[in-house]
C-alpha positions in Angstrom: 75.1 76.6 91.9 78.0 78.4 91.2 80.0 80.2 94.1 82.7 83.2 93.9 82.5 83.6 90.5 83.2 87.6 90.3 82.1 88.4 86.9 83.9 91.1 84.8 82.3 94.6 84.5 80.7 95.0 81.5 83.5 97.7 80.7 86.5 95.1 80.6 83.9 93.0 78.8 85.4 93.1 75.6 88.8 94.7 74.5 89.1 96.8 70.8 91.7 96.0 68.5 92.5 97.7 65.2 93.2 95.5 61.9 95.0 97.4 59.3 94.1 95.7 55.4 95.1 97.8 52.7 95.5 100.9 54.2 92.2 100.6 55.5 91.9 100.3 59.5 89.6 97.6 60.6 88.2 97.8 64.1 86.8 95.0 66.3 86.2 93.7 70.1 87.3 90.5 71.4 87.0 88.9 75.0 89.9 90.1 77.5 92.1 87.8 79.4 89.9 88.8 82.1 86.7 87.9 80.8 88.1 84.9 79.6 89.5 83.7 83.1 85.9 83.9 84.2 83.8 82.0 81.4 86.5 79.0 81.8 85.7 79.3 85.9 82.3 79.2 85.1 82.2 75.9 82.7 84.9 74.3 85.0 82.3 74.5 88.0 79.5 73.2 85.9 81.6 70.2 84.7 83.0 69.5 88.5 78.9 69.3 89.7 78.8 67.4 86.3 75.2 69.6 85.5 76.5 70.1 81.6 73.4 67.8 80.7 72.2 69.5 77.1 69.5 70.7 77.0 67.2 70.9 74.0 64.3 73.6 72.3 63.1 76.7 74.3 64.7 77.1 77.8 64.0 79.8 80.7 67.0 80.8 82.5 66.2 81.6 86.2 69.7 83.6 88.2 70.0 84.6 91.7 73.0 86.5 92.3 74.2 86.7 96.4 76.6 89.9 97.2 78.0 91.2 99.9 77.8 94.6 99.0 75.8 96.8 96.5 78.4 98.0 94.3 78.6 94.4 92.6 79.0 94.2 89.1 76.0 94.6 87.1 73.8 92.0 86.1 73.8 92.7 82.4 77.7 91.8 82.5 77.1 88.5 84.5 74.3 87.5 82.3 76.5 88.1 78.9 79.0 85.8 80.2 76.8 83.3 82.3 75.5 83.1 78.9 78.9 82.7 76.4 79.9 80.3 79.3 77.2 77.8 79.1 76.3 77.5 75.4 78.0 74.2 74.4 77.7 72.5 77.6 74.1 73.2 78.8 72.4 74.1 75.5 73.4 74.6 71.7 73.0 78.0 71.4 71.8 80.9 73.6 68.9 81.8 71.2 67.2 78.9 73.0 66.5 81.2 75.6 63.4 82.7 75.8 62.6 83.4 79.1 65.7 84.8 81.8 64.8 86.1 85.4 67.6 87.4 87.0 67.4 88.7 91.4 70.4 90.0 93.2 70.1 90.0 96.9 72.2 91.3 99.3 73.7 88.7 102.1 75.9 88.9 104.6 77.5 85.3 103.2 79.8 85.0 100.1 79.4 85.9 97.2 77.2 83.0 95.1 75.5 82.8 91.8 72.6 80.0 92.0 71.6 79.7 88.1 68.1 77.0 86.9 67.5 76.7 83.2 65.1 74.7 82.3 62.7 73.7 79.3 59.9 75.6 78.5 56.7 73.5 77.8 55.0 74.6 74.4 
């Protein structure tokens, strides 16, 4: 379970830099300070409830997301970086998952991200 983890809209995802080689300009995206503040939150609160136990083959990926309010940050955002986040310390690569299930309710509580992966049997 992960709680007030505010994850960055999917605009300030990424942030474009321009590469010049040769005269030729070279465009390209990399993760801003602000994304990166959250994906070190994120594996810092899975190492402090020590669940970084990898996990290996297929997984499903199960996310309920708790807000306050509805104009939270999308969920497409929060999965990208849940994702990023946890390859390396819950599984080797996120092409393990085949299966993600994501819920956002609306509570009157804090904001929370509850997050189950598990194996799938096959």
């Amino acid at each position: 379970m992960l709680k007030g983890v505010k994850p960055t809209p999917l605009n300030k995802l990424y942030k474009p830099i321009a590469k010049f080689f040769n005269g030729t300009c070279v465009a390209s995206l990399i993760l801003s300070i602000e994304s990166r503040e959250t994906k070190k939150h994120i594996q810092m609160e899975v190492l402090r409830q020590k669940q970084n136990k990898m996990l290996k083959g297929y997984l499903c990926f199960y996310i309920d997301i708790d807000v306050k309010k509805v104009k939270s940050p999308d969920i497409d955002a929060l999965l990208k970086q849940l994702y990023d986040a946890l390859e390396g310390l819950c599984y080797t690569n996120d092409n393990q998952i085949l299966d993600g299930r994501q819920r956002k309710h609306l509570n009157k509580g804090e904001d929370m991200i509850t997050i189950y992966i598990k194996n799938i049997e096959s």
